[in-house]
C-alpha positions as CSV (number, residue, x, y, z in Angstrom):
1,X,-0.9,-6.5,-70.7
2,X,-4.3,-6.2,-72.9
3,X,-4.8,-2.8,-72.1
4,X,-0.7,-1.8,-73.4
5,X,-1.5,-4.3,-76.4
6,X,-4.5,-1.6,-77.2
7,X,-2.6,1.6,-76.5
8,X,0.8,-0.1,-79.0
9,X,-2.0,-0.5,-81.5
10,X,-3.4,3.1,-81.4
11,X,0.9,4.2,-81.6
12,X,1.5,1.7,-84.3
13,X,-1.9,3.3,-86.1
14,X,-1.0,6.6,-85.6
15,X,2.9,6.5,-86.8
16,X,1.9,3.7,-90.2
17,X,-0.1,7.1,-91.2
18,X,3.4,8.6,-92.3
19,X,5.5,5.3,-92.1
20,X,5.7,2.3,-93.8
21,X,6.3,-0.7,-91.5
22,X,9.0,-2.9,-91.8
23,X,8.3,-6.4,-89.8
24,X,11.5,-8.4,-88.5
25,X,10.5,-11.6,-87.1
26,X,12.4,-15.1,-86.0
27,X,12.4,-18.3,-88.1
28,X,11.2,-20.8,-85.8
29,X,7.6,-22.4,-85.6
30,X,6.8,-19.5,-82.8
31,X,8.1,-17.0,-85.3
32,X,6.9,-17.6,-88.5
33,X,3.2,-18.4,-87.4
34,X,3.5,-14.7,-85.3
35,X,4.9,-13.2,-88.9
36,X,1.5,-15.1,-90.6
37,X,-0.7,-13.5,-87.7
38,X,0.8,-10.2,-88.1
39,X,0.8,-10.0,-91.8
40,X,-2.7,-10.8,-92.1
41,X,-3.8,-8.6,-89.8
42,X,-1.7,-5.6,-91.3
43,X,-3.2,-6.4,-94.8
44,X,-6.7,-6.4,-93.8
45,X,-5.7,-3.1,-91.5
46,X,-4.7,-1.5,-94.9
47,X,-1.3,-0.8,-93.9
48,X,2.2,-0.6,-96.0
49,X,4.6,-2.9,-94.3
50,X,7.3,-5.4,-95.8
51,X,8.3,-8.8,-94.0
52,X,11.6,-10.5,-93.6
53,X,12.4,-13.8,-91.8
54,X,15.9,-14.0,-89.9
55,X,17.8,-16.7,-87.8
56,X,18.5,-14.4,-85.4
57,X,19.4,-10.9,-85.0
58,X,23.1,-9.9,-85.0
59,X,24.1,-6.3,-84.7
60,X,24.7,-5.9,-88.2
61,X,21.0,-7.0,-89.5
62,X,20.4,-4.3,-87.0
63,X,22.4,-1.6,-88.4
64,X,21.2,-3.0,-91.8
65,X,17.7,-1.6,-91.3
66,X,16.5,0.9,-92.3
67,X,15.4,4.3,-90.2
68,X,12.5,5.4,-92.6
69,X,10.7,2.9,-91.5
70,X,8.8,1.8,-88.2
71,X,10.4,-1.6,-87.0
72,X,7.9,-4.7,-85.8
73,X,9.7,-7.5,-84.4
74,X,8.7,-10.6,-83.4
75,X,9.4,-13.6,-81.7
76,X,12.6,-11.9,-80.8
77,X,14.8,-8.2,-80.1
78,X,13.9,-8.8,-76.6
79,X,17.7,-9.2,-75.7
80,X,19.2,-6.5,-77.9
81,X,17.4,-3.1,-77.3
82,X,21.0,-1.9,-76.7
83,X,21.4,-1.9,-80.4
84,X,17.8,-0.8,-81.3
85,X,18.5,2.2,-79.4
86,X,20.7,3.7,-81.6
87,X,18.2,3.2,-84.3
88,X,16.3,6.8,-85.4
89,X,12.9,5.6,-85.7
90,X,9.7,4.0,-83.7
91,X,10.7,0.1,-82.9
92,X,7.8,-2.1,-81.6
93,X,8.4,-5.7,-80.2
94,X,6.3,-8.6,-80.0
95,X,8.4,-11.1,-77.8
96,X,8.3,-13.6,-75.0
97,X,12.2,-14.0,-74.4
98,X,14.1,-12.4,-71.4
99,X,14.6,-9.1,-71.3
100,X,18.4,-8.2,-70.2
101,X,18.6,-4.5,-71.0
102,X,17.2,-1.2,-70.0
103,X,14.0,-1.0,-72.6
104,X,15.0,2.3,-74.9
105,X,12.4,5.7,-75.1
106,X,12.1,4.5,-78.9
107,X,11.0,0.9,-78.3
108,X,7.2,-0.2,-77.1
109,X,7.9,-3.7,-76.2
110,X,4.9,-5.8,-75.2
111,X,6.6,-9.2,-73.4
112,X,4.2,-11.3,-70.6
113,X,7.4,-11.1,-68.2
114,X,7.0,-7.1,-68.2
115,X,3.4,-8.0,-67.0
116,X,4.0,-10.9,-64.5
117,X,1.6,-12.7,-67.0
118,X,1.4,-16.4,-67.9
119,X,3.9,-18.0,-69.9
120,X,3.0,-17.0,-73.5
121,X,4.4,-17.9,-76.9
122,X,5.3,-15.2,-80.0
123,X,2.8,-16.2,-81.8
124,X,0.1,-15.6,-78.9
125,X,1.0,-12.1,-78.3
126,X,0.8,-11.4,-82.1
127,X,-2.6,-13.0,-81.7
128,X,-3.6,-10.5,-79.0
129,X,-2.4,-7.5,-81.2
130,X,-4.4,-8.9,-84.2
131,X,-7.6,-9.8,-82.2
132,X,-7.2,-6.0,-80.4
133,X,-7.0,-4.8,-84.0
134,X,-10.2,-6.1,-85.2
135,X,-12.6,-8.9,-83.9
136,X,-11.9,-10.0,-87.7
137,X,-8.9,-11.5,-87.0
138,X,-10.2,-14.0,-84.4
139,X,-9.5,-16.6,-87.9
140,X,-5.8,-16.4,-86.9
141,X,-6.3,-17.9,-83.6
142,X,-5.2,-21.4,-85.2
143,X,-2.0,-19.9,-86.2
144,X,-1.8,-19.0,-82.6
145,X,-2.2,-22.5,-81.4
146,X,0.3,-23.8,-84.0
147,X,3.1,-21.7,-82.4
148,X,2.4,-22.2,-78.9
149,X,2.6,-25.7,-79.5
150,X,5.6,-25.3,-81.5
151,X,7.3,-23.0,-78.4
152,X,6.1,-26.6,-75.9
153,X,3.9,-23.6,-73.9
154,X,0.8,-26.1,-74.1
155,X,1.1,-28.1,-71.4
156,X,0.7,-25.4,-68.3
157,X,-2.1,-23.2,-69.7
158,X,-3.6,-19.8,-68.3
159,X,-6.5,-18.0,-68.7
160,X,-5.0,-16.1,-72.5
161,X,-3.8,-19.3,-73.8
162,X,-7.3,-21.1,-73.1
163,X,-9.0,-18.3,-74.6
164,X,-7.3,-18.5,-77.5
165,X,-7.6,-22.4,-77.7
166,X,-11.7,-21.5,-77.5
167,X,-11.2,-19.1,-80.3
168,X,-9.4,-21.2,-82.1
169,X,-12.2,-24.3,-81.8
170,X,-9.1,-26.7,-81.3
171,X,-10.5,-30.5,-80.4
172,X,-8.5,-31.7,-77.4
173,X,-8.0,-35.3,-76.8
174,X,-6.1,-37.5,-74.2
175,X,-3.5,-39.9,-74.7
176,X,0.1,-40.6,-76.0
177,X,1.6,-37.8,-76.8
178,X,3.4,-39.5,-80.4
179,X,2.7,-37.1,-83.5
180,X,1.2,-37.0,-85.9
181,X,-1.8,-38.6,-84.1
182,X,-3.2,-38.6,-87.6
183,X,-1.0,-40.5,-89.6
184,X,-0.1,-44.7,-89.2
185,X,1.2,-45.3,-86.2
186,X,4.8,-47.5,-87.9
187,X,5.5,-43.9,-89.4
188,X,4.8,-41.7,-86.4
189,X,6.9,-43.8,-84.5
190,X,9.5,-44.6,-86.6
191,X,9.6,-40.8,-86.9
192,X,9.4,-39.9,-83.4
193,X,11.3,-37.4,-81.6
194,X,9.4,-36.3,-78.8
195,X,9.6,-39.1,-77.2
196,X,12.6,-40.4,-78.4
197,X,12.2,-44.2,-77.8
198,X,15.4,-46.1,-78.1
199,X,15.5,-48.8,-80.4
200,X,12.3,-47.4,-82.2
201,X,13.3,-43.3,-83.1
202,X,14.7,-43.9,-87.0
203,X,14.2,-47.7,-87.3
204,X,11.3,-49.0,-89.6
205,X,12.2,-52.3,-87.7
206,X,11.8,-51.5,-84.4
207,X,8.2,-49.6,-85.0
208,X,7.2,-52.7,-86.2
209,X,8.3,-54.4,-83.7
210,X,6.8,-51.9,-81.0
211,X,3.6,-52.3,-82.7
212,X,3.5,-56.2,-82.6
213,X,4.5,-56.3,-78.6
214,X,1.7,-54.2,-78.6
215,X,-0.6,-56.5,-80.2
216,X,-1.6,-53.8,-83.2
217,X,-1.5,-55.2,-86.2
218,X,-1.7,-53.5,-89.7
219,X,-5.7,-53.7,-91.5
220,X,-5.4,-54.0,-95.2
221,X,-1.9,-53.3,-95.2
222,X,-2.1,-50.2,-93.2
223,X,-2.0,-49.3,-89.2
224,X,-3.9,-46.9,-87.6
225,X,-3.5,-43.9,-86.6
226,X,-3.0,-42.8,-83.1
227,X,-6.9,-41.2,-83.3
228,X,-8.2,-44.4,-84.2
229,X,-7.0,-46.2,-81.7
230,X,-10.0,-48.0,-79.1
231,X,-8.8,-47.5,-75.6
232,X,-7.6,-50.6,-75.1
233,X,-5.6,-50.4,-77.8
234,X,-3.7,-47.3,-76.5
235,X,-3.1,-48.6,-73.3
236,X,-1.4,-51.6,-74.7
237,X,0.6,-49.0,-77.0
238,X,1.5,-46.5,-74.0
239,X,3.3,-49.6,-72.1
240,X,5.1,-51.0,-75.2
241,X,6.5,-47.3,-75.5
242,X,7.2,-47.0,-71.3
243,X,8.9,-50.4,-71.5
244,X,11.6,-48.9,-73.8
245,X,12.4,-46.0,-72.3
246,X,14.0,-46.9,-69.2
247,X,13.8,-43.4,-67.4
248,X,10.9,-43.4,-65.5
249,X,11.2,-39.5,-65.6
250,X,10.6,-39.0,-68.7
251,X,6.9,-41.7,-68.5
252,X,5.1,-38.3,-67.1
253,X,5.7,-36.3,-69.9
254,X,4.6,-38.7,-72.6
255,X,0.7,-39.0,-71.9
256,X,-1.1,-35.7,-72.4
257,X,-3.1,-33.7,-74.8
258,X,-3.6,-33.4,-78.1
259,X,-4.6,-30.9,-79.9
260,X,-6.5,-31.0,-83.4
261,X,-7.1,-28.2,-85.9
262,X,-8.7,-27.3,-88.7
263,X,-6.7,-26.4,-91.4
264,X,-6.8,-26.6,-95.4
265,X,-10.2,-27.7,-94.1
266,X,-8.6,-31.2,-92.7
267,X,-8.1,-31.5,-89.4
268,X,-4.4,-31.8,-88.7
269,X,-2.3,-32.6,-85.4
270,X,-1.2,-28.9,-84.0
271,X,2.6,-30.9,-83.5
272,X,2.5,-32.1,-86.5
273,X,2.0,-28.5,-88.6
274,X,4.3,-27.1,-85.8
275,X,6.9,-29.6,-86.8
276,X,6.8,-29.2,-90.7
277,X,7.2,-25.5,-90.2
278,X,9.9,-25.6,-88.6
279,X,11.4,-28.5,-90.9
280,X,11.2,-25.6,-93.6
281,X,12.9,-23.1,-91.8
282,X,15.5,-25.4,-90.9
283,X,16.1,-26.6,-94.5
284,X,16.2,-22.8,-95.2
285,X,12.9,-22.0,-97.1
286,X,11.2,-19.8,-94.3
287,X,9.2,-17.9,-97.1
288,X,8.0,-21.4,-98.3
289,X,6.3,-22.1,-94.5
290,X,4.9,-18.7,-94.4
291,X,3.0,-19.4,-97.5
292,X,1.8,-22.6,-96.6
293,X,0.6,-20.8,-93.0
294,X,-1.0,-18.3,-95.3
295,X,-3.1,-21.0,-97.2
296,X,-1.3,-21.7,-100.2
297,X,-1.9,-25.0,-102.1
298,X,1.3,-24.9,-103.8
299,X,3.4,-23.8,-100.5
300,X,2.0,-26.6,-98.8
301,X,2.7,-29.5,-101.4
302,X,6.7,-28.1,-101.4
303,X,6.7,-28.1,-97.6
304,X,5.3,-31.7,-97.3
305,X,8.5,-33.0,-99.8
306,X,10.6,-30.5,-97.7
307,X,9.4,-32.1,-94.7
308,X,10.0,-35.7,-95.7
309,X,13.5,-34.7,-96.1
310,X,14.1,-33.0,-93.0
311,X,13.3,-35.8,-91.5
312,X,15.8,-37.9,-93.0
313,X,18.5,-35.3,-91.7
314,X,17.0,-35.6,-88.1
315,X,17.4,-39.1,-88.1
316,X,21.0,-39.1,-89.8
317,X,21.9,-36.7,-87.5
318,X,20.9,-38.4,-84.3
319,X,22.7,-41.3,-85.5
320,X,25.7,-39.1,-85.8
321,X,25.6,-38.3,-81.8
322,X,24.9,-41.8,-81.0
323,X,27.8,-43.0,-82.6
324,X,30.2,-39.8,-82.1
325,X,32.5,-39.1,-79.1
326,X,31.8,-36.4,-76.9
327,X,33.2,-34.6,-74.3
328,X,31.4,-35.4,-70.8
329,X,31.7,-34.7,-67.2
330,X,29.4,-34.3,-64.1
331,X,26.4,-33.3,-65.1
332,X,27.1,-31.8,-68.9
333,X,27.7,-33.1,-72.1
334,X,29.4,-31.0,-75.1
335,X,28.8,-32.4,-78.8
336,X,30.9,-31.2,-81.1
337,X,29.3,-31.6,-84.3
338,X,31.2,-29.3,-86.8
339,X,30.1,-29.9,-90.1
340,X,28.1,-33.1,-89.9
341,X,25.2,-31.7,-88.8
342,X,23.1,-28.4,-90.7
343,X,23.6,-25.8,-88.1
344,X,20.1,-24.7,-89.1
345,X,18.9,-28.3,-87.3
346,X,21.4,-28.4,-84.5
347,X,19.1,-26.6,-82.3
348,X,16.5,-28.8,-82.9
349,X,18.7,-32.3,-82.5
350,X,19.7,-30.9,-79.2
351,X,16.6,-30.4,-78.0
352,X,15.4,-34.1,-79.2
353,X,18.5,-35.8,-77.5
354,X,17.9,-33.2,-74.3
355,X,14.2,-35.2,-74.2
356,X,16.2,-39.1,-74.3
357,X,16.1,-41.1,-71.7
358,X,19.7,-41.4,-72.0
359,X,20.1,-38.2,-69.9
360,X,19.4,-37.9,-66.6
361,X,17.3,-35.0,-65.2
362,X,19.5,-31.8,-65.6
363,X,21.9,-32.4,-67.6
364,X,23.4,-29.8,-69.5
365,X,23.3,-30.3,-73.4
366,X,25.6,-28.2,-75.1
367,X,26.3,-29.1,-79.2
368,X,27.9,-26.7,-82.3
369,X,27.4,-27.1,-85.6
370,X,29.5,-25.3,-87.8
371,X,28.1,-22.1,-90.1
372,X,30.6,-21.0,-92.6
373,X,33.1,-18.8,-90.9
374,X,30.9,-19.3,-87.5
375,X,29.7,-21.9,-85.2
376,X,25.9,-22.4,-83.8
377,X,26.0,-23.1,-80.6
378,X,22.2,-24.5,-78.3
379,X,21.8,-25.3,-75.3
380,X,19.8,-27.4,-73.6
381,X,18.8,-28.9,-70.1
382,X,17.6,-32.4,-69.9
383,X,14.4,-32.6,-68.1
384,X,12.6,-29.9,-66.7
385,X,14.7,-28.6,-63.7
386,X,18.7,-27.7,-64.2
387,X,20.8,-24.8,-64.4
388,X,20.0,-21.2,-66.1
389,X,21.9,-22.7,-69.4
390,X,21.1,-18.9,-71.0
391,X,23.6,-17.9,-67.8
392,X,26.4,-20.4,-68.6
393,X,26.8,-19.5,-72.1
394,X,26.6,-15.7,-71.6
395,X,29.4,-16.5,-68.8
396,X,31.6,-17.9,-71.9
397,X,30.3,-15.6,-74.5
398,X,30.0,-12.3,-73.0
399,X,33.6,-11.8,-72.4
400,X,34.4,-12.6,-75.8
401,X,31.8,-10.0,-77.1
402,X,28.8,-11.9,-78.4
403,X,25.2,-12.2,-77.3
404,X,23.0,-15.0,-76.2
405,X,19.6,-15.5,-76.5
406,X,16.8,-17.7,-75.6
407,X,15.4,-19.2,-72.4
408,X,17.0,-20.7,-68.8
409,X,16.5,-23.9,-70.4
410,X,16.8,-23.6,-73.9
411,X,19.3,-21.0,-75.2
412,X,22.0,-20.6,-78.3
413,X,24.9,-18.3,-79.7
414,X,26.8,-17.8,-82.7
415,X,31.1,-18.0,-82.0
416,X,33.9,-17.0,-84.5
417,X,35.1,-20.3,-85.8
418,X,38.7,-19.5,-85.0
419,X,37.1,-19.5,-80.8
420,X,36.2,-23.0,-81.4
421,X,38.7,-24.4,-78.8
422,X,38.8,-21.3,-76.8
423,X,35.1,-21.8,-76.4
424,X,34.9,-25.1,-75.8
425,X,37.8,-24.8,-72.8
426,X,35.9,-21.9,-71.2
427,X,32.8,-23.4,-71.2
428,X,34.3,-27.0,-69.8
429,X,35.6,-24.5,-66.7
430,X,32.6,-22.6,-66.4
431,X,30.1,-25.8,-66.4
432,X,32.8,-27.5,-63.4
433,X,33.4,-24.2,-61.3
434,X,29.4,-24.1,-61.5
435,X,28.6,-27.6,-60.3
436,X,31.5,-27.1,-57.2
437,X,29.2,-24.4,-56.4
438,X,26.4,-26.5,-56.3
């Protein structure tokens, strides 16, 4: 994969001499830390380009772009190259998401699954294509770790992903994985969402009550953080936290690394930076969380108050599906949401909830959100081991002419809003037939 990273660079180099570049990439965490990589990069390469952010890419942002202009995507594309085809220029794609469809003549597409490589997030490859640019850009392996983090591809790491963790110098440290391991420990878990701790996740009450079980009490009026804590200290913390969360599942996947960087020359839980930019995207300032990836003072003051308030939508949103009916049978759980939750968050609720121990091991999450005359639709499988959930909804969608995208275990759609019960009806008989199967 290096050595096609090198030869897309000398294309890219050679075409930007008579073309501007245009670069397309995804809003996520994953995606706007690959657009901060790449736009970086491009600028100190002395290139022309321009830069949008998009939610996703529907055949008529496609058709939207223009054809004077080499195409850069990244963080996503990987799943329509039937559309880019018809496009009369270079494309280029910097993606980690399935590939479905025969790769055009006019698209150099540089994806780890091409390569039987490691799993790798957007913003890694981005980092690759920088660092094969110029040794210069080894500065934006941070960004790098911010994404990967932000894409949950830090907890099986190869050989790439470890290099860039020792470009990056990223201090790595054992222990609950609760974020911001930097911040007092009644706010991160009062906050928390991955876990989600019943009783605890959006009640100031019950972090204090957590923290007193576990014998931590506040010093001056404040706790500590989750980096200040001696070892006995997290041990008693860890068992407070298991002793909530019934499913003994999900006590594996709460101790584990954490990952400190250095950035606005603090150093900052990687989760935590991956979490406010996303909580920007999803509160529709994607331009704001660029900047504040960039270095901006300003950007990152705005995204800290943006943050704060994303948080309170998480948090009235999850008390939303706690109290809201759903529709439920073997194995699978649909949420219909409508308009009570931002579909610009649904994706992430769905993947909190996916992570309670409410749900047994895979269990598939389905939950729409309403988007003015369309509904967002994510997908998720509790756990780690389930059904292709990217499959299921293509089953429903396909037929009805839309596209899916995404992962076998994390996936999403857009449907007109006049297929809502159509939808909802298919996918009930598609998510049965399949467990019969089984």
């Amino acid at each position: 994969m290096l050595n096609s990273i090198k030869e897309s660079v000398k294309k890219l180099d050679e075409l930007s001499k008579q073309k501007k570049i245009r670069v397309i990439s995804h809003y996520d965490t994953d995606g706007v830390t690959s657009a901060a990589i790449i736009s970086r990069a491009l600028h100190r390469w002395n290139k022309s380009f321009s830069l949008q952010i998009v939610k996703g890419l529907e055949e008529s942002i496609i058709k939207a772009l223009p054809e004077n202009e080499i195409l850069l995507f990244l963080d996503l594309a990987s799943n329509s190259l039937d559309y880019l085809a018809q496009k009369n220029t270079e494309v280029f794609i910097l993606d980690h998401h399935e590939i479905v469809q025969k790769i055009p003549q006019n698209v150099t597409l540089i994806n780890p699954l091409l390569f039987k490589e490691e799993p790798l997030s957007g913003a890694s490859i981005c980092y690759l294509f920088a660092k094969s640019i110029s040794p210069e850009n080894r500065d934006l392996a941070t960004l790098a770790v911010i994404g990967m983090i932000g894409d949950t591809l830090e907890t099986n790491l190869g050989k790439l992903s470890s290099e860039i963790l020792k470009d990056s110098e990223t201090t790595i440290k054992r222990g609950l994985l609760l974020y911001p391991s930097t911040r007092p420990l009644n706010k991160a878990l009062e906050y928390s969402s991955n876990p989600f701790i019943p009783g605890v996740t959006g009640s100031f009450r019950g972090a204090i009550d957590l923290l007193k079980d576990a014998n931590i009490t506040p010093i001056n009026g404040r706790y500590k953080s989750l980096s200040e804590l001696t070892d006995e200290e997290m041990s008693s913390l860890i068992t407070a936290v298991m002793l909530r969360c019934s499913n003994t599942d999900s006590h594996a996947n709460m101790i584990g690394n954490i990952y400190l960087v250095k950035f606005f020359n603090k150093m900052e839980d990687a989760r935590e930076l991956s979490a406010l930019i996303n909580a920007c995207s999803r509160m529709d300032y994607p331009n704001l969380c660029l900047g504040f990836c960039m270095g901006n003072k300003k950007c990152k003051e705005e995204a800290e108050k943006i943050y704060i308030e994303y948080k309170q939508h998480l948090i009235s949103a999850l008390k939303y599906i706690a109290e809201t009916e759903k529709i439920s049978g073997k194995n699978y759980t649909i949420i219909n949401a409508k308009d009570n939750i931002k579909d610009t968050i649904i994706g992430t609720v769905t993947s909190i909830i996916s992570r309670s121990p409410a749900y047994s091991e895979g269990t598939v999450i389905i939950a729409l959100a309403y988007n003015e005359d369309k509904i967002k639709v994510s997908a998720r499988i509790a756990g780690k081991n389930g059904r292709n959930v990217r499959e299921v909804l293509s089953k429903v969608v396909v037929p009805f002419g839309g596209e899916v995208g995404g992962h076998p275990n994390a996936a999403g759609c857009l449907i007109s809003k006049d297929m809502e019960g159509k939808f909802i009806e298919e996918l009930k008989k598609i998510l049965e037939v399949e467990l019969i199967k089984v």
